[in-house]
N, C-alpha and C positions, 0 to 999 in steps of 0.2 A: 502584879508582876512589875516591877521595876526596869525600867528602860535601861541599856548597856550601852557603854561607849565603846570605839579603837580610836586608832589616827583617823580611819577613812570612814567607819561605819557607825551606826547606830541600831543597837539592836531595841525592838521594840514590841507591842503587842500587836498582833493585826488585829485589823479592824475593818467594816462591813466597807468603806470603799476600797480594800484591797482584793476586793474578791475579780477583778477583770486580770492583777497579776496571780493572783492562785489557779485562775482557771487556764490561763496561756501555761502557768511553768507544769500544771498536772494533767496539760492532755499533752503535753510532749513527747517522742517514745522516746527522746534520748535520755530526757529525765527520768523518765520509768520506767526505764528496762531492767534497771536494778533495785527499785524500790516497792515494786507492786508483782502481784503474783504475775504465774507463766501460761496463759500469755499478759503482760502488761493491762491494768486494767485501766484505760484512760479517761481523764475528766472530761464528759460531754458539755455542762451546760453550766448558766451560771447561778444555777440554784443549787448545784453540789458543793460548787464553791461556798456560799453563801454557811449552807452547814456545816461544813468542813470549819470556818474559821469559830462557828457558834460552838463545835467540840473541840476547838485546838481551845479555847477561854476558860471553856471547863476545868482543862489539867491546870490553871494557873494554880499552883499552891504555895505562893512566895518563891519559894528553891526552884520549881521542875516548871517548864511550861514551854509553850514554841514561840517564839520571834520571830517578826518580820526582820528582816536585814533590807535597809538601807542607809544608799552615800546620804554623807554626812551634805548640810546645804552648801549650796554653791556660794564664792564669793556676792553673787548679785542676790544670795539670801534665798534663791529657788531651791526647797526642796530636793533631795537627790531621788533617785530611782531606786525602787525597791529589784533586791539582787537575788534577794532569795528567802530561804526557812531555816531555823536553825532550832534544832528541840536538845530538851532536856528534859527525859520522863521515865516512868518505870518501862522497863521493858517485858513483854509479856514471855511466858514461858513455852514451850513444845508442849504440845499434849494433844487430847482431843477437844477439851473445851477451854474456852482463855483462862488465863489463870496469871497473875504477877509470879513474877522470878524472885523479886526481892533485890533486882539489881537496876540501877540507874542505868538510861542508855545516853549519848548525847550524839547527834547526827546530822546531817548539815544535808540542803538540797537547794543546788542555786540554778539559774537560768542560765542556760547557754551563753548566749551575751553577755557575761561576764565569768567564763571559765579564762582560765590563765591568769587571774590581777593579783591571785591571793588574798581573795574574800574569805575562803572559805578556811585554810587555817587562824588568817586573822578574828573572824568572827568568834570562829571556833576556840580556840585559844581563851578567848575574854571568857567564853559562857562556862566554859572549865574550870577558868578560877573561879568565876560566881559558884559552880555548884563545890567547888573545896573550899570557899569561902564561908557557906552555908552548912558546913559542918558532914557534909555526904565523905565517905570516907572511903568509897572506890565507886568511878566511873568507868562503864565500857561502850564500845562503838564494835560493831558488827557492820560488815559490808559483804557483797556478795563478791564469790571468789574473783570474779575477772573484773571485778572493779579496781583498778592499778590506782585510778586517781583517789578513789577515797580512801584508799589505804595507804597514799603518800602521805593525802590531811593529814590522817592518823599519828603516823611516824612526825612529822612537821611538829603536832600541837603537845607530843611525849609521853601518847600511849604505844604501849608495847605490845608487839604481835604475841600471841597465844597460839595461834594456829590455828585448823578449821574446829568446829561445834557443832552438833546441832541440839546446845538449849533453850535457842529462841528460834521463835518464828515461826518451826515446822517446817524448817531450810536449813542447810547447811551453809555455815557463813565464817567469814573468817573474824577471831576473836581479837580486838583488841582493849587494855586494859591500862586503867592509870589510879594507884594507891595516892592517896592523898599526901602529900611532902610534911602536911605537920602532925599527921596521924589521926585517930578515929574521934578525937575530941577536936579538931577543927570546926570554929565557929559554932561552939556550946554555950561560950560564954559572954556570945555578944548580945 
C-alpha cells in the first residue's frame, strides 16, 4: 500500500504502534454508534486492537486497503497526530453468510477531536481518486440513515445519493455512489 498525500494529511498504512489510537477511536460510542452492530460493539483492550490492524494489512492489495490518516509534520519536524481510518475495500453483501458484493466501499472514521477541520472529505477525496486512479470503475459509501455528517462527506467528495438499500450489511443504509469520470478502463494501462 502506498502512502497518500492532501495539503494537511497523509494517508498511510498503520502499524503495530498505532494500536493505543485504534483502541481510544474504537471504544468510543460516538464513533460506534453508527459503525458497529445494535447495540454498538466497543473495543475493550489493547489486543483487539493489535488484531484489528494485523487484518486491516491483510486487505492491502495495492488498490483497496485501510489508512491511517495523519497531520502532516509540524514545522519543528514532529510528526502530526493520527485523526483517523480511511478504507477502501470490497464490501460485503446481505445474506446469511458473508459473501463479497462485488462492489468497492470507501469510508472514513475519524476521532472526535478532529470532527469539523475537514479531514474527512479531504482525506476522502484523495483515496477516491487513488481508487479511479487504479482503474476501479464504480465506488460506494453506505452510512447509516441518521448519520447527517457522513452523508454531507459523501455529497462534499461527489458521490451521489441513491437512497436507502439494504445490499450490504444486513442493515439498511443509505446508498451512495460515484462512476468513475474516465470510465471502466481507468488506470488499465498504467
Amino acid at each position: 500500500m502506498r502512502a497518500l498525500e492532501t495539503d494537511r494529511l497523509t494517508l498511510r498504512p498503520f502499524t503495530a504502534d498505532d494500536a493505543d489510537f485504534v483502541l481510544d477511536l474504537y471504544s468510543r460510542m460516538d464513533v460506534q454508534r453508527y459503525i458497529s452492530g445494535h447495540p454498538p460493539k466497543l473495543m475493550k483492550d489493547r489486543t483487539e486492537a493489535v488484531a484489528l490492524i494485523e487484518a486491516w494489512a491483510r486487505r492491502d492489495d495495492g488498490t483497496c486497503g485501510i489508512w491511517a490518516v495523519q497531520e502532516k509534520a509540524a514545522e519543528d519536524n514532529v510528526a502530526g497526530q493520527l485523526t483517523g481510518t480511511l478504507l477502501l475495500k470490497p464490501i460485503p453483501a446481505s445474506g446469511p453468510e458473508p459473501q463479497e458484493s462485488g462492489d468497492i466501499e470507501i469510508g472514513w472514521h475519524f476521532h472526535p477531536d478532529f470532527w469539523g477541520r475537514g479531514y474527512a472529505p479531504e482525506a476522502a477525496a484523495a483515496l477516491l481518486q487513488h481508487g479511479f486512479d487504479a482503474g476501479l470503475p464504480r465506488i460506494v459509501a453506505v452510512t447509516n440513515p441518521a448519520n447527517t455528517a457522513s452523508m454531507r462527506v459523501c455529497g462534499k467528495i461527489g458521490l451521489q445519493a441513491q437512497g436507502t438499500t439494504d445490499r450490504y450489511y444486513n442493515k439498511t443504509c443509505q446508498l451512495f455512489t460515484a462512476d468513475n469520470p474516465a470510465g471502466n478502463n481507468a488506470g488499465a494501462e498504467s
